[in-house]
C-alpha positions as CSV (number, residue, x, y, z in Angstrom):
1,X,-15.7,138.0,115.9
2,X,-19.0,136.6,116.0
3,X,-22.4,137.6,116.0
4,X,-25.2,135.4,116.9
5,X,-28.5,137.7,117.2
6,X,-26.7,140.6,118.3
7,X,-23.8,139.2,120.6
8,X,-20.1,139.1,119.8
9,X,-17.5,137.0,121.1
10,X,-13.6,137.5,122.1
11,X,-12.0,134.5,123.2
12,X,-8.3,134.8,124.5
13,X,-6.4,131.6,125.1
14,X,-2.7,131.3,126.7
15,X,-1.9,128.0,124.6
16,X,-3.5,126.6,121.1
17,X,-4.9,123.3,122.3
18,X,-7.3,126.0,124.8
19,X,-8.0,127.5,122.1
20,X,-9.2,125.3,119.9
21,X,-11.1,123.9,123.3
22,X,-12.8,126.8,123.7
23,X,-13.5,127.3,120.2
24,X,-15.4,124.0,119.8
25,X,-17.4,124.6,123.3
26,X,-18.7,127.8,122.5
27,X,-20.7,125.9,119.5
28,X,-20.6,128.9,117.2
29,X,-18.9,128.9,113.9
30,X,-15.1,130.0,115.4
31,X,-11.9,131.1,113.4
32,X,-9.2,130.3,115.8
33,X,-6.2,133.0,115.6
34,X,-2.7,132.3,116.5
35,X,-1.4,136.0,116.0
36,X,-3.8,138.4,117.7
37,X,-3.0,140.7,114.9
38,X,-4.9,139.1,112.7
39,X,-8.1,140.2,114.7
40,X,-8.1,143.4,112.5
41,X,-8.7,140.9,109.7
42,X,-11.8,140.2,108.9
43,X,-13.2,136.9,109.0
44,X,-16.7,135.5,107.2
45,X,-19.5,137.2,108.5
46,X,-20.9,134.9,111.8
47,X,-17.4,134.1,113.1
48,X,-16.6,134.0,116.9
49,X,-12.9,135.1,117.1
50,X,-10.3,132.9,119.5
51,X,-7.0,134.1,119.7
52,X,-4.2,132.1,120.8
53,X,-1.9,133.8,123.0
54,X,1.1,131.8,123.3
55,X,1.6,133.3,126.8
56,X,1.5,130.1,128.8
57,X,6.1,130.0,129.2
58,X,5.9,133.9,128.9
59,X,7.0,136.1,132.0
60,X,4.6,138.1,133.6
61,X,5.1,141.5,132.0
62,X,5.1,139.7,128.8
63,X,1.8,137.6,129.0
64,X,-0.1,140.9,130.3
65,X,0.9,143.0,127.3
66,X,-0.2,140.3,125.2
67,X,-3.7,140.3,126.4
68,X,-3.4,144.1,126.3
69,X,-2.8,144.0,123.1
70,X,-5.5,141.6,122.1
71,X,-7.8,143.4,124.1
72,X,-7.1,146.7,122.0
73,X,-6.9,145.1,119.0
74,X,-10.3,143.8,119.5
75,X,-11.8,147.0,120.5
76,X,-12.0,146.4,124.3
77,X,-9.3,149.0,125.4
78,X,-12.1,151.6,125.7
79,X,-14.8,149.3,126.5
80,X,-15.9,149.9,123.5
81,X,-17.7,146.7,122.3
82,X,-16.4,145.6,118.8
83,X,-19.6,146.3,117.3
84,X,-18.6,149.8,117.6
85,X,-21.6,151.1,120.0
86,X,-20.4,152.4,123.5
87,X,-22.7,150.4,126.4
88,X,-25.6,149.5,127.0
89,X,-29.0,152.1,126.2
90,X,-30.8,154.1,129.2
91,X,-32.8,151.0,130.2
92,X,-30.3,148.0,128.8
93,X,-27.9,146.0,131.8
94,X,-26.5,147.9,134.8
95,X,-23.4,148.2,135.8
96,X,-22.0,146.2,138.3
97,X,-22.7,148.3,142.2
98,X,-25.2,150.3,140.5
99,X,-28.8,150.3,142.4
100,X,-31.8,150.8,139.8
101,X,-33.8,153.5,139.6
102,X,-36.3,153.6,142.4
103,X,-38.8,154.0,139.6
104,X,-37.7,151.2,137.2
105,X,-37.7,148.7,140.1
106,X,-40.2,146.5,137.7
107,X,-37.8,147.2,134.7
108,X,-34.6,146.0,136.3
109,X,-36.6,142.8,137.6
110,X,-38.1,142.2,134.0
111,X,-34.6,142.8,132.4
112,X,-33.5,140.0,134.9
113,X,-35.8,137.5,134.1
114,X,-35.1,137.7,130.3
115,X,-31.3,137.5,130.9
116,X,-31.7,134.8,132.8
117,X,-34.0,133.0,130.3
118,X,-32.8,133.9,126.7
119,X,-29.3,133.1,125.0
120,X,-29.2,137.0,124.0
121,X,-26.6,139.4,125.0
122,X,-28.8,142.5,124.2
123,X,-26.1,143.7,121.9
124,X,-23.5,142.9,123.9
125,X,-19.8,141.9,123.0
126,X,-18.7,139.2,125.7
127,X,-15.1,138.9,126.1
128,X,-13.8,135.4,127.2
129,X,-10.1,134.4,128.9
130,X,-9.1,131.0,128.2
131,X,-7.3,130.1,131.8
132,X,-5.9,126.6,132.4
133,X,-8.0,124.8,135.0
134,X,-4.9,123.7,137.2
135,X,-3.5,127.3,136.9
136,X,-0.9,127.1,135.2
137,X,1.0,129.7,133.9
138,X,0.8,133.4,134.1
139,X,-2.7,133.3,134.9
140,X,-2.5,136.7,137.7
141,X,-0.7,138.9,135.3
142,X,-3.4,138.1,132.5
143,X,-6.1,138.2,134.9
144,X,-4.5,141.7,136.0
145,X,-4.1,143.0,132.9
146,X,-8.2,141.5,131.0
147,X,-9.8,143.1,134.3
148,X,-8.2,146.7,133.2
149,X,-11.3,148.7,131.9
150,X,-13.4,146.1,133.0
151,X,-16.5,147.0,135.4
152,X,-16.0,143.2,136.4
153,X,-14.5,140.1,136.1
154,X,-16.4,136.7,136.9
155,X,-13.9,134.3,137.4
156,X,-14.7,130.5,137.3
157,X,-12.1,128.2,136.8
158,X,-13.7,124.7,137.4
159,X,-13.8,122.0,134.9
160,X,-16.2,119.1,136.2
161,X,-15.9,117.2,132.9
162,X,-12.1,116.5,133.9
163,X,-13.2,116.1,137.9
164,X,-11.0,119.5,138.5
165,X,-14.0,121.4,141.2
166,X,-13.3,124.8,143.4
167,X,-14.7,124.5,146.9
168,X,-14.0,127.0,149.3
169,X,-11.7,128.6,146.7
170,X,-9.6,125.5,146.0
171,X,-9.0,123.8,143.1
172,X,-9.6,120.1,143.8
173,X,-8.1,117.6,141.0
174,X,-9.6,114.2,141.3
175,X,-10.6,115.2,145.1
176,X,-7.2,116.4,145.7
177,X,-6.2,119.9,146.7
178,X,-3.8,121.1,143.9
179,X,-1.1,122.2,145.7
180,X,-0.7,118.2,147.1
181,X,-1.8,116.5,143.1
182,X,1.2,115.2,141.3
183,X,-0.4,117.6,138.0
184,X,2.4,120.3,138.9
185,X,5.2,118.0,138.8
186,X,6.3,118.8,135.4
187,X,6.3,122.6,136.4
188,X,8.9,124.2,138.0
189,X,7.4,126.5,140.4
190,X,5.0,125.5,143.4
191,X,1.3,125.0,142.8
192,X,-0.8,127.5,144.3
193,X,-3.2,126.8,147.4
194,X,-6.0,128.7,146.1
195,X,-7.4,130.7,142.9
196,X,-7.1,133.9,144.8
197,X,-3.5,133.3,145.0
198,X,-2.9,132.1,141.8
199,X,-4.5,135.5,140.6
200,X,-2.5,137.4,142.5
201,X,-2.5,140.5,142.4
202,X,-6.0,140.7,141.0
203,X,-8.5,141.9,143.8
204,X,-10.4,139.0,144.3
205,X,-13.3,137.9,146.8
206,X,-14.3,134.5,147.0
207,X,-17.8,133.4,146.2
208,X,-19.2,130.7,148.1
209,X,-20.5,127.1,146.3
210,X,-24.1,128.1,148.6
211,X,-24.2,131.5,147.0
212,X,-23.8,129.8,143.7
213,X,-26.7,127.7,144.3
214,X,-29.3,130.7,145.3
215,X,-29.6,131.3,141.5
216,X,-28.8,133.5,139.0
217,X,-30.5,136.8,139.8
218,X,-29.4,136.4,143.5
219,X,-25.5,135.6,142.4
220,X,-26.0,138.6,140.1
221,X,-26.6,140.7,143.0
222,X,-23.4,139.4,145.4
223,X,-21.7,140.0,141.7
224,X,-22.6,143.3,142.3
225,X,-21.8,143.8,145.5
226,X,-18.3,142.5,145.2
227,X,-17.7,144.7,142.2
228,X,-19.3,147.6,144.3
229,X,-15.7,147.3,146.7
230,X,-13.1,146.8,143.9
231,X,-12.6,143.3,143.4
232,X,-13.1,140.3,141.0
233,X,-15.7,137.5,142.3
234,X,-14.0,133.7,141.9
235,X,-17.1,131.5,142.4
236,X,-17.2,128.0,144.0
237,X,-18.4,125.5,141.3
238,X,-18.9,121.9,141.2
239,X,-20.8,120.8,138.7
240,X,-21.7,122.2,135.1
241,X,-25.1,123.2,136.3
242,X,-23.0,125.7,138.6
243,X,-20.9,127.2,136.1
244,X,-24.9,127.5,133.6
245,X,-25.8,129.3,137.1
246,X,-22.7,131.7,136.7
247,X,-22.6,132.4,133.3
248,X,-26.7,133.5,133.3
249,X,-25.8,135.2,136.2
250,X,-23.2,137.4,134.7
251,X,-25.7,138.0,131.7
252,X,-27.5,140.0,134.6
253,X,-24.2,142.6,134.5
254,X,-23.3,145.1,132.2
255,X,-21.6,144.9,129.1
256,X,-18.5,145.5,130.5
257,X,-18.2,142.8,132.4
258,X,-16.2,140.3,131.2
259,X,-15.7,136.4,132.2
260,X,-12.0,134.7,132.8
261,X,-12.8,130.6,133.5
262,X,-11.7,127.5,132.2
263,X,-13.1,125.4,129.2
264,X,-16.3,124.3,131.9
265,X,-17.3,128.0,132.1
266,X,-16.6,128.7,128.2
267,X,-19.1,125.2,127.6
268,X,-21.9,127.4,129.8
269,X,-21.6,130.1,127.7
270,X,-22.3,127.9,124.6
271,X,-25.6,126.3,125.4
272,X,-26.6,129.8,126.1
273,X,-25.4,131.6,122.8
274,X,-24.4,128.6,120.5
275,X,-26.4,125.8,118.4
276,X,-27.4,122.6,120.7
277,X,-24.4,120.1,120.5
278,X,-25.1,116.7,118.0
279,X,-23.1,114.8,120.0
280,X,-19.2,113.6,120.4
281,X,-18.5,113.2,116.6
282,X,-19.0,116.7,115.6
283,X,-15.9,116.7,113.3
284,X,-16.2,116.6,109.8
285,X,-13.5,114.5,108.1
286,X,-12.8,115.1,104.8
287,X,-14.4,113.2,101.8
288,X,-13.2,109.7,101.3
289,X,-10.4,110.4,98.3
290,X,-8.5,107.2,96.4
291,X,-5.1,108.3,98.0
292,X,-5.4,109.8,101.9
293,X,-2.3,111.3,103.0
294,X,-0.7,110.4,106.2
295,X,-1.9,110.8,109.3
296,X,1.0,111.8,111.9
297,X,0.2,111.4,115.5
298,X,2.5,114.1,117.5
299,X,2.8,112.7,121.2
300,X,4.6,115.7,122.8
301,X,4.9,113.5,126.6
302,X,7.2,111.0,128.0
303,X,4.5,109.7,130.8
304,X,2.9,106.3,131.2
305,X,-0.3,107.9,130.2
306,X,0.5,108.7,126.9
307,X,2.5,105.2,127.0
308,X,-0.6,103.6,126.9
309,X,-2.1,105.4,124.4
310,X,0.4,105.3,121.9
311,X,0.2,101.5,122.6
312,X,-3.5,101.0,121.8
313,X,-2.8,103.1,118.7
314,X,0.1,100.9,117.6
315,X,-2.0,98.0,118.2
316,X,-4.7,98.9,116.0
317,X,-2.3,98.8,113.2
318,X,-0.4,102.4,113.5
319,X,3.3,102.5,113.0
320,X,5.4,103.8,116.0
321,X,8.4,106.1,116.0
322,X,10.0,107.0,119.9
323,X,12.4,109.5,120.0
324,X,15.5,110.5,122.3
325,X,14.6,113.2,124.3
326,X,18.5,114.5,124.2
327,X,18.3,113.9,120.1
328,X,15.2,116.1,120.0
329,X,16.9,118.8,122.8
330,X,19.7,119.5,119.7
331,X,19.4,122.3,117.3
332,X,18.8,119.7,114.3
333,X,16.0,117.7,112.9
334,X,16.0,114.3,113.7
335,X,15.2,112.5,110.5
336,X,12.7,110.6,110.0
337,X,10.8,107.9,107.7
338,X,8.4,109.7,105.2
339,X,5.2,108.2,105.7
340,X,3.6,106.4,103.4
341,X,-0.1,108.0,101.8
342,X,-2.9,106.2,103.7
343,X,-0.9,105.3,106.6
344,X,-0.7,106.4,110.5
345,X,2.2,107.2,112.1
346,X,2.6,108.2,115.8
347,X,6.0,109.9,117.0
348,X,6.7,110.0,120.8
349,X,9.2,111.0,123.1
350,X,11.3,107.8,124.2
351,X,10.9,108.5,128.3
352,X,12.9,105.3,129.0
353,X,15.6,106.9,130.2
354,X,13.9,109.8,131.9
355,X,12.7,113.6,131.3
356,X,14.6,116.3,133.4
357,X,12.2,118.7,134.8
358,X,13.2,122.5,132.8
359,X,13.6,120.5,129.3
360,X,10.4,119.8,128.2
361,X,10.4,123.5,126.0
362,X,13.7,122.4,124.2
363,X,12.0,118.8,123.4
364,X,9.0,120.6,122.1
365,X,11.0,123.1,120.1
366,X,12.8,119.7,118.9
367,X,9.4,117.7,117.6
368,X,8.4,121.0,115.9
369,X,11.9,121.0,114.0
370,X,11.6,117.3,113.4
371,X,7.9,117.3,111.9
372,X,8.1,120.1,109.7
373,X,11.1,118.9,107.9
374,X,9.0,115.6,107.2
375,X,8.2,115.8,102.9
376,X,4.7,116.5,102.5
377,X,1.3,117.1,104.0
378,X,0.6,114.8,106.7
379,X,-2.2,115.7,108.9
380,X,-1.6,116.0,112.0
381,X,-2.8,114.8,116.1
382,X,-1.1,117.2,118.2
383,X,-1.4,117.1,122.2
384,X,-0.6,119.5,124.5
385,X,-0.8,123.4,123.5
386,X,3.0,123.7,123.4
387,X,3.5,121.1,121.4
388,X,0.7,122.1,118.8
389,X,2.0,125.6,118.5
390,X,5.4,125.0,118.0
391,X,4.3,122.8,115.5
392,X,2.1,125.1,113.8
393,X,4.6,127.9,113.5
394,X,7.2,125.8,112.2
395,X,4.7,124.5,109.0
396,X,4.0,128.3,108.5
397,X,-0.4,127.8,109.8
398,X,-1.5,130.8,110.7
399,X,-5.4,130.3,111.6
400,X,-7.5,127.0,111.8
401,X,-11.2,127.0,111.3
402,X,-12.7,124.2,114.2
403,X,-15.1,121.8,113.1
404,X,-16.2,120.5,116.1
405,X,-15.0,117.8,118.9
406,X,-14.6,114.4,118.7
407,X,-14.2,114.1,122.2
408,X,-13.8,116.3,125.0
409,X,-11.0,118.4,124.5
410,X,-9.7,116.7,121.3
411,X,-10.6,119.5,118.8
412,X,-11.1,119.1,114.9
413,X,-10.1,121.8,112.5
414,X,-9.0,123.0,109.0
415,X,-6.3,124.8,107.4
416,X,-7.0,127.2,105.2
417,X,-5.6,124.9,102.6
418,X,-7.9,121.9,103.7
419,X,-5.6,119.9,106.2
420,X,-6.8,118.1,109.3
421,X,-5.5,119.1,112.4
422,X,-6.8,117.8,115.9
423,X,-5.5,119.6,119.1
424,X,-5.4,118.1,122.4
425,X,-4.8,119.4,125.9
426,X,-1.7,117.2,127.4
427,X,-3.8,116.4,130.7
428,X,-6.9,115.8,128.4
429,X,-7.8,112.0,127.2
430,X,-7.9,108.8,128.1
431,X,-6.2,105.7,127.5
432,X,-8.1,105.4,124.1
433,X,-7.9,108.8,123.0
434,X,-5.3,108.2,120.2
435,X,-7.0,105.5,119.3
436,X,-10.6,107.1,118.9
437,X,-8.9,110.4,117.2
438,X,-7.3,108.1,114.4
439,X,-10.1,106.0,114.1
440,X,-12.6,109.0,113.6
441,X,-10.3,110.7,110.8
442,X,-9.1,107.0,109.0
443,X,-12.1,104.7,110.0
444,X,-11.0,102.5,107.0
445,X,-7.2,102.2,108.2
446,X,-7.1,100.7,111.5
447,X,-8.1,97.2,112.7
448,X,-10.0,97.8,115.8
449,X,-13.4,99.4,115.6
450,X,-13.6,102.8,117.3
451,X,-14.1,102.5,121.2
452,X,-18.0,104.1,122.9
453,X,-17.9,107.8,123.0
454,X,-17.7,107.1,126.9
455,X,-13.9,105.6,126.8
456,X,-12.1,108.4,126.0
457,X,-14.1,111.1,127.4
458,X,-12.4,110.7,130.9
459,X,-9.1,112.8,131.2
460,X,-5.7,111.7,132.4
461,X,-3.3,113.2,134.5
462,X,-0.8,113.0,132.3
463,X,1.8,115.2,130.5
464,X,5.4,116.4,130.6
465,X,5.1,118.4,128.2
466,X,2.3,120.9,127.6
């Protein structure tokens, strides 16, 4: 959980590397969970709790018990805010469809302007879903089951810093509706043609980009009126200045309304509650020690994408190791060279020969075997939020502590025994991204010098595996 004046924050993820994304953009000290169990645990005083659902390859029953679960683990099952009080006071946020008192007219307005204006919840716990920006996944059945108990749910799924917009309730990729982008191909059921059906069956209403754009007290009050007649409101947004509309706009609400949205909505939510970012190379690497172990670059994709990042990275000095997708589809480990201390070692999934759609699961499950039977403590770059939790769970880590970004999406944290670990979305990075991760964990080790913070920041499309 954690407190900053006196708001809390839930995060729920459906993978680890959205996790950790949301984590680092919600600029608040975060302990990132991948059992939601461990929420009853708790943590140092100050910490935002993000739980990593693994739900993303669940069914939908599954996925929406899982979020049920979180959500009563967390206190939320009640709408009872975790800081135990029950919600708001007499004069504190309405609810959503309530009219103010005829009498408190100036209240309610003065109420509006400081929500609007100040980072404070006014005691509020905010509870945050994690959904992936192209929809994949269960994302109606969670939706479905976080609304339960809620008064509301603002639902913004656009993610400007990875040119992914919603326009007349769209997603647009690159300009592209999402239901004609080639981002789906790896999955093995249709994209949908709008966030309203991909929420399905949520009660949604769509909020136009122009309603957006009238400002926060006047989107409260369509917020309002959409709750008012049962349903969810899934804004329009195009640029982060949007989803900062949205988010201060929900702030207007009461505390049980909740927010569902992708990392662009989460990064609105942290510059209202968290620390001002330093910059791109938040991470703290560990100390400079005489004998660094290995760093092991975990490429969980076949596409050309990720072919040219593993090249830049091999180029700057790395050592490469491809491996056959039908080797890694076995039930054994395949066996591999330990690395040396000091070095950096990146281990990809030979696409040569092809990846068949439905057997990206049974490669993942594969590198997972293969890494954790590697002696030692290498730390570890692991893309895609499949591939990082399967990798997790088969070296026994439980929790990771963020430290920050080092760039967008390419998330920095700790074990509790000290070991790096970066996580990276699959469609996240560009064609230096391996390259700027190594270099900003073993500056000393690799021959080219760290690309601008502007090289890597743009994403790629890339990924068969998630």
């Amino acid at each position: 959980m954690c407190r900053r004046d006196d708001t809390s924050v839930v995060a729920l993820a459906d993978d680890l590397s959205g996790a950790a994304e949301v984590a680092a953009l919600l600029r608040l000290p975060s302990r990132l969970l991948l059992h939601p169990a461990d929420l009853a645990v708790s943590g140092v005083p100050g910490e935002c709790a993000v739980v990593d659902l693994d739900s993303r390859y669940l069914g939908d029953a599954a996925a929406a018990e899982a979020v049920r679960a979180a959500l009563a683990g967390a206190g939320a099952a009640d709408g009872t805010p975790a800081d135990g009080h029950r919600g708001a006071p007499a004069d504190g946020p309405e609810r959503p469809g309530a009219e103010p008192a005829r009498s408190g007219a100036h209240e309610h307005g003065s109420r509006a302007f400081r929500a609007v204006n100040s980072p404070r919840g006014e005691g509020r716990t905010l509870w945050y879903k994690k959904c992936d920006s192209l929809l994949r996944g269960p994302v109606g059945a969670e939706a479905a089951a976080f609304a339960e108990g809620a008064g509301a749910v603002v639902i913004a799924t656009a993610l400007p810093a990875a040119r992914r917009v919603v326009r007349g309730g769209t997603v647009l990729a690159d300009g592209v509706p999402l239901h004609e982008h080639p981002a789906w191909r790896a999955e093995e059921r249709p994209a949908p043609r709008s966030v309203a059906e991909a929420l399905a069956p949520l009660p949604t209403a769509d909020v136009p980009l122009d309603t957006v754009r009238q400002g926060p007290i006047a989107l409260a009050g369509r917020f309002r009126e959409v709750a008012a007649l049962g349903r969810h409101p899934v804004c329009d947004a195009e640029t982060d200045t949007d989803l900062t509309v949205i988010a201060a706009a929900a702030a207007l609400l009461g505390p049980d309304t909740r927010l569902l949205g992708s990392g662009g909505l989460a990064a609105a939510l942290g510059r209202r509650l968290g620390s001002p970012a330093p910059g791109p190379a938040r991470h703290s690497p560990a100390p400079p020690v005489r004998s660094e172990p290995p760093l092991l670059v975990v490429a969980g994709s076949a596409e050309p994408g990720v072919v040219e990042q593993v090249a830049r990275l091999v180029a700057a000095g790395a050592q490469h190791v491809a491996l056959s997708p039908g080797l890694l589809a076995g039930p054994d480990p395949v066996a591999l060279p330990e690395p040396a201390p000091g070095t950096v070692t990146v281990v990809s999934v030979d696409g040569s020969g092809g990846v068949r759609p439905g057997s990206a699961r049974r490669i993942v499950a594969g590198l997972a075997r293969t890494v954790s039977a590697l002696p030692g403590r290498p730390d570890l770059v692991l893309t895609g939020g499949e591939t990082a939790r399967r990798v997790l769970d088969a070296i026994g880590v439980t929790t990771l502590w963020p430290a920050g970004e080092i760039h967008h999406g390419a998330v920095h944290s700790r074990t509790a025994d000290g070991r790096s670990v970066v996580t990276r979305p699959g469609s996240f990075g560009g064609p230096d991204s391996f390259l700027r991760i190594a270099a900003a964990l073993r500056p000393r080790l690799l021959s080219s010098p760290p690309p601008p913070a502007s090289a890597a920041t743009a994403p790629s499309q890339q990924g068969v595996t998630q």
